[in-house]
Every structure is written in structure tokens, then in C-alpha cells.
N, C-alpha and C positions, 0 to 999 in steps of 0.2 A: 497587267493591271497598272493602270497610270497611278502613278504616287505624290502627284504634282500633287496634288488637292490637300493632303495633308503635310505641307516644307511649311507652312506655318507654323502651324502644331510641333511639328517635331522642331524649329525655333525655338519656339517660348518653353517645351521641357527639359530640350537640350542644355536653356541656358539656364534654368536652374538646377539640373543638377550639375553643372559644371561649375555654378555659384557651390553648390551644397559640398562638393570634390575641396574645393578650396578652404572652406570654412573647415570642414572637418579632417582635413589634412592638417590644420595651423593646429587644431585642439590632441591630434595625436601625435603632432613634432614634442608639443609638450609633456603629453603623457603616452610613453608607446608601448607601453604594459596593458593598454584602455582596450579591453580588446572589443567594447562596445563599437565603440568608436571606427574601430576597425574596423565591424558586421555595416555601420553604416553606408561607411564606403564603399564597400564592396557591393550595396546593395545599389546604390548612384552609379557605379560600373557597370554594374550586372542591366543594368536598366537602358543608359544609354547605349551600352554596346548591343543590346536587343531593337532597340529605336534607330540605331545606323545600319544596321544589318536587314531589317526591313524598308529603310529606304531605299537600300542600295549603295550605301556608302560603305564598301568595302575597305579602304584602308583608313580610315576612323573605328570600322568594329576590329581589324588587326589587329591596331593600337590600343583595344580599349580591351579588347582580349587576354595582349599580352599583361598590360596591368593587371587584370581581375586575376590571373593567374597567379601572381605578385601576392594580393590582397589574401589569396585564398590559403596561399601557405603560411602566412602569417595567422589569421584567424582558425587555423589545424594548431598554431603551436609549431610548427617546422620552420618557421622564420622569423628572427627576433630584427623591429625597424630598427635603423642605426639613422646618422644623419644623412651618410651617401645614398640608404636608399631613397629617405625622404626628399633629397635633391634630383633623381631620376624619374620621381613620383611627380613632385610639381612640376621637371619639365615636359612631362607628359601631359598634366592638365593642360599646358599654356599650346601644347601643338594641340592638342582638342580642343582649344578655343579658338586656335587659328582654324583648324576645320572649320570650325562654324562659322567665323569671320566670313569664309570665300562662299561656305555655300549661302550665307545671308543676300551676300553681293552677288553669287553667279545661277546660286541654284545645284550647283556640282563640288563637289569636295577638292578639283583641282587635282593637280598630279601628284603632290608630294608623297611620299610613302612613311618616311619615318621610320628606317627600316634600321637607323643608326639607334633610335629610344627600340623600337621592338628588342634588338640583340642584346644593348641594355637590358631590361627587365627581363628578356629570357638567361643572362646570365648570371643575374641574382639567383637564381635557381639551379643555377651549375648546367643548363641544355642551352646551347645558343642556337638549338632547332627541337621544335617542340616534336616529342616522341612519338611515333607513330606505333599503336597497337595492332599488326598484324600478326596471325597466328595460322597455320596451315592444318585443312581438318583433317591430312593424311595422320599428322603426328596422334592424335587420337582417333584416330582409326573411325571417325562419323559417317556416317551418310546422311544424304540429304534428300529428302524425298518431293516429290512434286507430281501433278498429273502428266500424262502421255502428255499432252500438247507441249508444256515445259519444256521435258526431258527431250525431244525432241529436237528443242530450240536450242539447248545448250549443247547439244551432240553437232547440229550443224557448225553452229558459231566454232566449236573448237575446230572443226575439219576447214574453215576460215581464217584458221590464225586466231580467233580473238581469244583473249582470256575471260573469265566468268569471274565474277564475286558476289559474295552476299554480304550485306552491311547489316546491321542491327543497330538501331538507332535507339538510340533514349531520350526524352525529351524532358527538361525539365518541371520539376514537380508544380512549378507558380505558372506554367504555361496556361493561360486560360483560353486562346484558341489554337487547340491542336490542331483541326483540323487544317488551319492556315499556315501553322511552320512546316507538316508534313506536304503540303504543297509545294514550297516553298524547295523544300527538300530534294521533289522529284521533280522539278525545273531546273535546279541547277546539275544534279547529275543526268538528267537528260541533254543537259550539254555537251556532255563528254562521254557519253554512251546512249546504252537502251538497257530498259527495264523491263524485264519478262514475267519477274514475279512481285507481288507483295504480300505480306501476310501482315494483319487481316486486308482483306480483297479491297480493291480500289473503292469501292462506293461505300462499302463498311466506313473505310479512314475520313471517306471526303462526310458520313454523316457522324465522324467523330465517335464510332462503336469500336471502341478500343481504350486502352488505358493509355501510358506511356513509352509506350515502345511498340514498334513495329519494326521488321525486317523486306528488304528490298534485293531482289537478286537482277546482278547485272550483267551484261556484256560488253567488254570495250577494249581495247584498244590502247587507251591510258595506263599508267601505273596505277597501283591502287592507292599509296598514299597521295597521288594528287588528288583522287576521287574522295578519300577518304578528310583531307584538307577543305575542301573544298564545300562538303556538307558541314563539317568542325566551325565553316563563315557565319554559318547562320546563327542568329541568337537563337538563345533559350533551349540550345541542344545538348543538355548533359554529357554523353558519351556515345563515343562511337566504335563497336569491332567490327574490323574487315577482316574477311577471311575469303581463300580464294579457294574455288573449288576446283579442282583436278579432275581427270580423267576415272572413271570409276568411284566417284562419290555421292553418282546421284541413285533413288531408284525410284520406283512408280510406288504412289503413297495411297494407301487402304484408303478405304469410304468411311470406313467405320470414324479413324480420327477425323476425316472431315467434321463426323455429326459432331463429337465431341466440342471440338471446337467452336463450331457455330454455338452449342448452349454455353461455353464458357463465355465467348463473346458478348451474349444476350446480358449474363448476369453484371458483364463490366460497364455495359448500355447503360443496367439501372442504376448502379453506382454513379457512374458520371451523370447522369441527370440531377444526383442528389446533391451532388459535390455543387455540380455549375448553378442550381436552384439556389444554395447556400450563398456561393457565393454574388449571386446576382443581386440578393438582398442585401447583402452589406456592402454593393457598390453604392444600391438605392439607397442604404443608410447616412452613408459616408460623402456624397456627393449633396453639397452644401455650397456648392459655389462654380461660378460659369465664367469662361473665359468672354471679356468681349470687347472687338472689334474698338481702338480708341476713335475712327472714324462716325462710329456709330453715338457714339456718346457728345461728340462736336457738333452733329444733326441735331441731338435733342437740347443741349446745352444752346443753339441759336434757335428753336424753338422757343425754348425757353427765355430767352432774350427778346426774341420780337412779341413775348407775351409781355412781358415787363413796359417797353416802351406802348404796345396802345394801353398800358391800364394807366401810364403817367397820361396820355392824352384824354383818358376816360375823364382822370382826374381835373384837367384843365377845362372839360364842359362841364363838369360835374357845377365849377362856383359859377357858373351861369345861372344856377338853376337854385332855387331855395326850397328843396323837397325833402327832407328827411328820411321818406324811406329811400331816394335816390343816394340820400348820403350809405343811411345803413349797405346797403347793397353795394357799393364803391370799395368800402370796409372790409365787409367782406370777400369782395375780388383781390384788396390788397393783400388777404391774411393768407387765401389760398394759394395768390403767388408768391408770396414769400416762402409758403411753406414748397411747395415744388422748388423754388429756387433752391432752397438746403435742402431739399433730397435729392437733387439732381447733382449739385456740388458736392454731396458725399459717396458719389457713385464716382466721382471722376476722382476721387481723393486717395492717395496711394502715398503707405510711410515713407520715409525718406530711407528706411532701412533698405532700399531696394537699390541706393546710390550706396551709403555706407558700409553695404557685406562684400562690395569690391575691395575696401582698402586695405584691412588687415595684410592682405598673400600682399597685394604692392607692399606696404612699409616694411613688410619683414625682409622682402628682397633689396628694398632702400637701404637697411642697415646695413647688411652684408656688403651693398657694394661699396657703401659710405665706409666701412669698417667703424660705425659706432652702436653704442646701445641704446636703444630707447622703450618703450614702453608704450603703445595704442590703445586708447583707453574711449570706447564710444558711449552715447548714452540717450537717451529720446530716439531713441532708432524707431522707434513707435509711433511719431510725430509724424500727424499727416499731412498731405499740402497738395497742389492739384497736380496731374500726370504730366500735362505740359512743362508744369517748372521742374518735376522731379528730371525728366530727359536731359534738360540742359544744366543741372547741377555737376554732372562729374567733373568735367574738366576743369571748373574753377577752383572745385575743392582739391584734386590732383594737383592742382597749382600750388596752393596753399598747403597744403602738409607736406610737398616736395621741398618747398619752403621753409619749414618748419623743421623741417630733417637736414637739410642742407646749412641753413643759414641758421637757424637759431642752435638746435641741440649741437653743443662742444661734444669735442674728442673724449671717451673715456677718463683720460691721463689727467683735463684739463679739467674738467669734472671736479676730480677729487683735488687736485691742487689749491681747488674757486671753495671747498667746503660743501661741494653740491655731490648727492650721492651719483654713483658711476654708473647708473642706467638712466638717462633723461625720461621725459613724461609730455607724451603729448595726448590733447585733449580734443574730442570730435566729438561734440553737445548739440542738439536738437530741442526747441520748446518752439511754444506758442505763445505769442504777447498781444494781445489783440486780436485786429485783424492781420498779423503779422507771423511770419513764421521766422524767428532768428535760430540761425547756425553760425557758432564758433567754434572755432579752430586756436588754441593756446597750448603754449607750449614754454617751460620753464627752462629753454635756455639763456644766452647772453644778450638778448634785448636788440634793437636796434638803435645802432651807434650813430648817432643824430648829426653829428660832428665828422664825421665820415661822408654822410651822405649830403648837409654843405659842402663838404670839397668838393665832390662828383660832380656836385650842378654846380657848384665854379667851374670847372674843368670840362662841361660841355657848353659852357655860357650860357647855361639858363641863369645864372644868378651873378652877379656882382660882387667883386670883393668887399665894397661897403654896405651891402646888403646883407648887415649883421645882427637885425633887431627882427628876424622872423620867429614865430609861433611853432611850437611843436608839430603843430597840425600839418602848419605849411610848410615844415620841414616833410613831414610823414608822405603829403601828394607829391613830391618830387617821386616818389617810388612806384608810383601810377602810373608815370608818364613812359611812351612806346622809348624803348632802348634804352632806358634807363636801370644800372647794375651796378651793384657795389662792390661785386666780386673781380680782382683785379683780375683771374683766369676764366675762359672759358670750358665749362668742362659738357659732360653729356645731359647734368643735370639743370646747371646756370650758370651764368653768365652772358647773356646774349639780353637781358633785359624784355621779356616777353611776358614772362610772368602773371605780373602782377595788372600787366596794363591789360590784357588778357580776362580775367578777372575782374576788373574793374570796367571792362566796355560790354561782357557779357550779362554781371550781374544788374549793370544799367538798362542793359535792353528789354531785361523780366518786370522792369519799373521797379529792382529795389536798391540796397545800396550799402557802401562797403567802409567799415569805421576799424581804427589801429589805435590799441592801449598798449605802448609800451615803458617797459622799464628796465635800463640798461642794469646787466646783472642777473634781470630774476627772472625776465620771459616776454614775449609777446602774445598780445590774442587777437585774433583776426574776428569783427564780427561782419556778419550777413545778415542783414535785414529784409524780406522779401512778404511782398503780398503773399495771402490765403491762392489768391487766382488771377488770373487773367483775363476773365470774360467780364465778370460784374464788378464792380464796386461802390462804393455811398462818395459821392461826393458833393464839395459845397459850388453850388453854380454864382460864379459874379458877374459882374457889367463893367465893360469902360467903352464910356461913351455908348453906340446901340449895339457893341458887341458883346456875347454871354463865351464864358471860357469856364471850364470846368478847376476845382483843385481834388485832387482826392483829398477824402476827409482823413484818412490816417497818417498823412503827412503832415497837419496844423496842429499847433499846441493851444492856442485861441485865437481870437477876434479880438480886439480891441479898438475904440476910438480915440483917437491920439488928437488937440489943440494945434492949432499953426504953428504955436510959438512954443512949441513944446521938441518940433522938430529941430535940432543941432547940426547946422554945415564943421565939418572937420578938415582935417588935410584934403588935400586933390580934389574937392568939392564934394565928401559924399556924404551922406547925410545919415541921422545916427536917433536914436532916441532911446532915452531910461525908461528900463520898466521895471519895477520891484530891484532898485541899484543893478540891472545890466545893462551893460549898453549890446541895442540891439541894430544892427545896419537896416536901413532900409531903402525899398526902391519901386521908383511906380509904373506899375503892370503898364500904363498907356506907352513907357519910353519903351519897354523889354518888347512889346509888338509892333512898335514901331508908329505909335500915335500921336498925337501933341499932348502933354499931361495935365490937367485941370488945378491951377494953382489958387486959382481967389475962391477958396474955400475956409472956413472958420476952422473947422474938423474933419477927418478924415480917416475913412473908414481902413483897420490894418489887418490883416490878415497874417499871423504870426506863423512862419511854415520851418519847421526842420530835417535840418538831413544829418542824425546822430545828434550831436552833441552842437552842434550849429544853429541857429537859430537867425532869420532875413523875414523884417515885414516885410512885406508885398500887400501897397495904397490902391483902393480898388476903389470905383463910383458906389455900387450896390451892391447888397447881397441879396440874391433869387430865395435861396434856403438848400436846405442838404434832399439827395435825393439816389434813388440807387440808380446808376448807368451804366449801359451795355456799352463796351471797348472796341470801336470798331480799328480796323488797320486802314493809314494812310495811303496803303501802298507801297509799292518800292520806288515808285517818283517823287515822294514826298519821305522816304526813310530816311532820308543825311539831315532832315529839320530834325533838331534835338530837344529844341525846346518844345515841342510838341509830343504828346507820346501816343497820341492817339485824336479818335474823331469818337462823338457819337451823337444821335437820333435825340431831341426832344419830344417831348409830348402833342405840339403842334407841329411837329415835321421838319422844322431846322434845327438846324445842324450846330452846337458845341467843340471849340477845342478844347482837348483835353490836356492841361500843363503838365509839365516833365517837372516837378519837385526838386529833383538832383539840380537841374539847372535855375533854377529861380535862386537858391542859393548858393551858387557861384561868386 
């Protein structure tokens, strides 16, 4: 049976329970009396090692085996966790996520076996080879009965050399296609022999008229505990006795128990129909939600985009026309699209919980290796935001609370010296502010030492000894820049200056943007500012000269028209103007394009745009009005323009650029 069709599937459950492994492994390092917590786990084991063992991923279900085995004597009561197990545990999760890793990438689980974590976990148990149940039916004196044709077969095999066994297999009770692990069963021991009998009869098993256990008699060749191992691979097999049958243990089996059996059979038929009835309903109950395809949802989502763009063009003949019911009916197309546009956008919309349930197992491995304490404290995990930007959020935020852990939280010792309690506090928060989804990252260690980080950019000549009158801010971008590090060593975690800038070039490329509050002493907080999405947004359309360039509307704080003489030249010639007593820089869109700028004007229209706490008019000819536009991509021949962050489609068929915000205020 080809299995290819479902490495998807077995992907995307793999990788939650291998999220769910970790999660509830952090919540039983904490409480390991939980023996809920426990059944949890075991149940995320019991699962994937059933999902590896049907794909054929053999040393992933060993592995996941030898754990469940682990799980199971602890949840009996026969194994109290300590930390060394819980240290054996997680590094078993992390080599089952590297399985997944390679089959993501290859398709095959690769070679590694792991057979150093198996002896592991099989030694927590006192067997560094798990026990094999055979039992010989001379010692109780059994016989085994079968028809002529059987006995026959096993008379020859032995006058062959082969040995005979019967297995008796159990299958587990949550198994819901027997019929398919028993399959399953007699493919792999037809590997390594032949099967002469089974009870109940092969077409009985294959229409599932049996309970949980059948028995198989073989002939081979093999030892039995290889054969006997070897069915032990498969998920969802409770238990297995081998027993080998010897010379004189068989004899020719009456007719009578045939019948018997056939009506015992019958009555286990209707039971299992009733069982699998039962449970078919509460699959039907239970299933509330569909996996789908993020390809499929990028089709509708640019559906949905080229409906937006002709209903902006509708709207453009529409003021040709002085019709009223042509308006109504415009109105109407607008409300319908709008409304598909937020059903479609909540269909692509996924928490941010789904970046944030990785971090926990990191930071706690951060500690240990940092040797300090701190405390991960998340919150908005429930904070949606589109799948696109959730993909590319991990490794900023990995940057940052590596960060946070390395650089900010002090040493224990230093802790309590500073008056700060001896387990630091870092903080991973999620909300929405608009059309805006902000994530901070704070953390109440020693701040960032400003004064520190002047020297560094002395000492790579970004900066000049008499360039002593800089702003915190423009102290804080030095920590942006590629290679830039305040750590005088390089270790596994930083020093190499990657960081940050890393973060800074990623979170620009989502169109959002990256702001630093600190305060020496008491802590730093990283925020992240980041669109709802990527495909649509409202923006305000302007003119210079016959050119139209897009702003997004959630980057302006207002509009304003500002007098000629209201405009102030300052140092180096730049030019500056008060609004409500700030002084705000300004600068005009015709120079940033590269135009000639229109100056014998009385007034002029300003378009006030921020990036945090920054604030740069940007002087425009006119404004079109605010309107919603689909984000088309420049290309990769046009991706090193920064000032640009996009292109898109008007309503009469040309074409808008779309301004990059971050760089207008530069």
C-alpha cells in the first residue's frame, strides 16, 4: 500500500503532538506527582508511535516505544519522575523532532537509530533489552489442535528443519481499524516465515468478525523473539505470547468446536458493529474542523483581490453616471466585498499561539545552559494574525528572548546583590491595536548600557569621538546594524552581532517594525509592530507631479497643511516644522523619488507618518483619498528597492507604488 499520500497528514499530527510532548512534559518537570499529566503524555506517545509504525517509520516507533514504555510505569505507580528521567525524556522528544525534521525534507526518517536514548529509557526500567514472553506448551502439557491439512504442514516443516510457533496477538482496545493492524501484522511476519494457520480464519479478520485478539501459527526459520519483535513494531499491539510448538503437540480438532466457534464468532460480529456504530457517531460529533491546504486559501484570497480591484474600477465609472439606483447597487457590491474580504481573512487567520508553544522547552534549556533563573511568562497566545506572518515570526522572536536571556537577565548571585528577586521575569505578550498586531518581548534585567554601546561604535568607526550629543534612539539603531555586539566574547549564543539585525531586516520585510524601551537597571522591552496581513490593506493614495504612490493608512498619525513660512531650515539644511510645540522633520516625496520638488507654493499639503515613537512629514502635491489595495510583489528584480514595498492595480488599470513607511522615516 503506498503511504506517500498521507506524509502530509502524518506532518501536521506529528508536529502537534510532538508540540503537545513538550508542553506537557514542562507542566510535569513541575508537578511530577500529576499523574494526569502523565496519562497525557502517554496518550501523544501512544499516538505518534501508532502514526510512525503505519508509515513505516520504524526507528521513530522504537524510539517512541521505548519512551511509552517509560510513561507507562510511571502512570502504574512503579516509577516515581526525577529530573535525570525528565532530562532522557526531553532528549527523546528533540531526536523525534529531528525525525520529523528529515522526513519533512526527505520523505524517510534517515538512518539514525537512537539506539543510545532507546538503552536509555530501557534502563530506567532496569532491562536494557526488552523481555521477551516465551513460554514452551510441553511444560503444561497443551496440545494444539488443527485440521488434517494443518497438521500435515507442520509434520512436513519440522521433517525440513523449520521450527513452528503460534503467536497470540492482542491488539489494543482504542484500535479502531483492526482489520488493518491485523494486516499489517501478517506482512511483516510473512517476512520472516509463513503462516499456515489463523484463528479466526483469514476472511473472518480481514471483515473484522473478531474482537481483539487473534492467534497466528507459523513456520520459520527465524528465532522467535525476532518474529515475536518484530510484530511488538507495530502500533496499537497490546501484547504478544510466543509459544513454540514441539513435536507431538499437535492433534486433529473435532467439528463440533469448529460450530461452536463460528457462533461465538457471530455474537463478537454484532458487538463490534455496535462498538464501531458508537463510535462513528462521535467521530461525526467531534469533527468540527478541516485541515486545509495554505495554497488553497492564497487562490481564494487573490480571488478575492481581483474582486476588490474591479469593484474600485466599478466605482470610478460609476461618477460618470448620475443614477441613483446605479449608486445603490455600487453600495451594495462594496458591502458584499467587504464582507467576503473579513471572511476570507479570518479563514487565513491563525493565533500566534502556534509560534509561542515552541518557547517554553527552548528557555528552559536556555537556563540550564546559561546557569541562570528566570521565569516565561506568555499571554495573547490567542491573538490572531494572518498564516503568512505567523511562519516567519519564530526566528525573530528566538532572537529576541535569546536576547533577553543572555543579555538582559543577571546571574542569580547578581540578582540578589542589585535588590532584584533571584529568579528574573521575562515577558512574551501578544494584542491587537488597530489594524496592527503588536508582540513584546520585556524582560526586567540590567537594561541596555547606552554608554557601552557608544564605545562599540567608536571602536568600529561608526561613530566619532566628538559625536557626543546623540539621542537614545540613535544610540539604541546602532544594535540593528549587521555585526554589531556588545558582548566582548563570542559564545554559542552571541556575540557575532546577527541578532538583532536579523530581526530587524525580517520584521521589515512583513511591512512592520521594530521599537526598544529601555531602562538601565530595571529591564528592556522589545516591541513588534506588524500588519493584520499582507494581501490587503486601506491606504491613503497621493500625487507628485502625474505620479500616484500609495501610504498605508496605519502608518499616518494625520494630514496637515502647513504655510511656507511656517517651514524652519536648521543645521545641514533640513527642514523642520512645530506642531502642537513638536518639532517635526520633514521631507518632500518629489526629492525621496527622485523628482524636482515643487517650491512656489503658499501651502503645503503634509502627511504626518510614524514609525513608533518617530514622527517625518512627508510634502505631497495631492491627496486621491484612502481606499482598500491589494499588495502585489515587485519581484525579485525589484526586491533590493526598499523604499518601495510593494506595487498594486487601480481601478482604471494603473499601476500605484506602494511606500515602505520604515524608510520614509529614516
Amino acid at each position: 500500500m503506498d503511504m506517500s499520500q498521507y506524509l502530509g497528514m502524518f506532518i501536521e499530527e506529528a508536529r502537534d503532538h510532538i508540540q503537545s510532548l513538550n508542553d506537557n512534559m514542562l507542566k510535569l518537570e513541575e508537578n511530577p506527582e500529576d499523574l494526569q499529566i502523565v496519562n497525557e503524555i502517554f496518550r501523544s506517545a501512544h499516538t505518534l508511535k501508532g502514526m510512525a509504525g503505519t508509515m513505516g517509520f520504524v526507528n521513530m516507533q522504537k524510539l517512541t516505544h521505548a519512551m511509552e514504555n517509560v510513561l507507562a510505569a510511571a502512570r502504574d505507580g512503579k516509577l516515581k519522575v526525577n529530573p535525570n528521567i525528565m532530562d532522557i525524556l526531553f532528549k527523546t522528544v528533540d531526536a523525534l523532532e529531528s525525525y520529523l525534521d528529515v522526513i519533512i525534507a526527505t520523505g524517510t526518517e534517515g538512518q539514525e537509530t537512537n539506539l543510545h536514548l532507546v538503552n536509555a529509557l530501557n534502563a530506567i526500567l532496569g532491562k536494557p533489552a526488552e523481555d521477551v514472553a516465551v513460554s514452551s506448551a510441553t511444560k503444561a502439557g497443551k496440545k494444539y489442535e488443527y485440521d488434517e491439512f494443518v497438521v500435515r504442514a507442520i509434520e512436513r516443516a519440522w521433517d525440513q528443519g523449520f521450527n513452528v510457533y503460534r503467536f497470540d496477538v492482542e491488539l489494543d482496545q482504542n484500535c479502531l481499524l483492526k482489520s488493518a493492524r491485523a494486516y499489517l501484522v501478517f506482512r511483516a511476519v510473512e517476512e520472516l516465515g509463513e503462516i499456515i494457520h489463523s484463528k479466526p480464519s483469514v476472511q473472518d479478520i480481514e471483515d473484522e468478525k473478531f474482537d481483539f485478539e487473534f492467534s497466528i501459527t507459523v513456520i520459520s526459520k527465524q528465532p522467535i523473539e525476532k518474529i515475536r519483535d518484530r510484530i511488538l513494531s507495530i502500533s496499537e499491539i497490546r501484547e504478544v505470547k510466543a509459544l513454540e510448538i514441539k513435536s507431538g503437540e499437535v492433534s486433529m480438532a473435532e467439528e463440533k468446536e469448529e460450530i461452536e466457534e463460528v457462533q461465538q464468532e457471530t455474537q463478537v460480529q454484532e458487538t463490534v458493529k455496535v462498538v464501531r456504530q458508537q463510535k462513528q457517531e462521535s467521530l461525526q460529533k467531534t469533527s468540527k474542523t478541516v485541515r486545509v491546504d495554505i495554497e488553497r486559501l492564497d487562490v481564494l484570497m487573490n480571488l478575492v483581490s481581483e474582486l476588490i480591484i474591479i469593484k474600485s474600477r466599478i466605482e470610478g465609472l460609476a461618477k460618470k453616471y448620475n443614477d441613483r439606483q446605479y449608486e445603490e447597487s455600487i453600495e451594495y457590491l462594496e458591502r458584499i466585498t467587504t464582507s467576503l474580504h473579513d471572511a476570507v481573512m479570518k479563514v487565513r487567520m491563525v493565533p500566534v499561539e502556534r509560534v509561542f508553544s515552541r518557547f517554553p522547552r527552548m528557555m528552559r534549556d536556555l537556563a540550564r545552559e546559561l546557569g541562570k533563573e528566570f521565569e516565561l511568562v506568555m499571554s495573547g497566545e490567542d491573538t490572531e494574525v494572518d498564516r503568512t506572518i505567523v511562519d516567519e515570526l519564530g526566528d525573530p522572536l528566538i532572537h529576541l528572548l535569546r536576547n533577553a536571556a543572555d543579555h538582559g537577565i543577571e546571574d542569580p548571585d547578581e540578582r540578589v546583590k542589585n535588590g532584584k528577586p533571584r529568579s528574573g521575569l521575562i515577558k512574551l505578550s501578544a494584542y491587537h491595536d488597530g489594524n496592527n498586531v503588536v508582540i513584546e518581548v520585556e524582560d526586567d534585567g540590567k537594561g541596555i548600557d547606552l554608554e557601552k554601546v557608544k564605545q562599540k561604535a567608536i571602536e568600529k568607526g561608526l561613530l566619532k569621538e566628538d559625536q557626543i550629543e546623540l539621542t537614545e534612539q540613535e544610540i539604541i539603531d546602532f544594535l540593528f546594524m549587521p555585526s554589531f555586539s556588545t558582548k566582548d566574547k563570542v559564545t554559542n549564543l552571541s556575540g557575532r552581532g546577527v541578532g538583532l539585525d536579523v530581526v530587524k531586516t525580517k520584521i521589515e520585510q512583513l511591512g512592520g517594525m521594530v521599537e526598544v524601551k529601555t531602562q538601565k537597571g530595571k529591564g528592556t522591552k522589545f516591541v513588534i509592530r506588524l500588519p493584520l496581513t499582507l494581501a490587503i490593506i486601506q491606504a491613503l493614495l497621493v500625487t507628485v507631479h502625474d505620479e500616484i504612490y500609495a501610504i498605508p493608512v496605519a502608518s499616518i498619525r494625520e494630514i496637515v497643511d502647513v504655510a511656507k513660512e511656517d517651514i524652519k531650515v536648521v543645521q545641514k539644511g533640513k527642514e523642520i516644522i512645530m506642531l502642537r510645540n513638536q518639532v517635526i522633520p520633514i521631507k518632500h516625496l518629489h526629492s525621496i523619488v527622485g523628482l524636482e520638488p515643487v517650491l512656489d507654493k503658499k501651502k503645503f499639503t503634509v502627511v504626518i507618518v510614524r514609525r513608533g515613537e518617530k514622527l517625518t512629514g512627508i510634502i505631497v502635491d495631492k491627496l486621491l483619498g484612502q481606499q482598500d489595495i491589494v499588495i502585489k510583489s515587485l519581484g525579485k528584480y525589484l526586491e533590493g528597492v526598499r523604499l518601495i514595498s510593494g506595487a498594486t492595480i487601480l481601478g482604471d488599470g494603473s499601476v500605484a507604488m506602494i511606500l515602505d513607511p520604515n524608510m520614509l522615516t529614516v
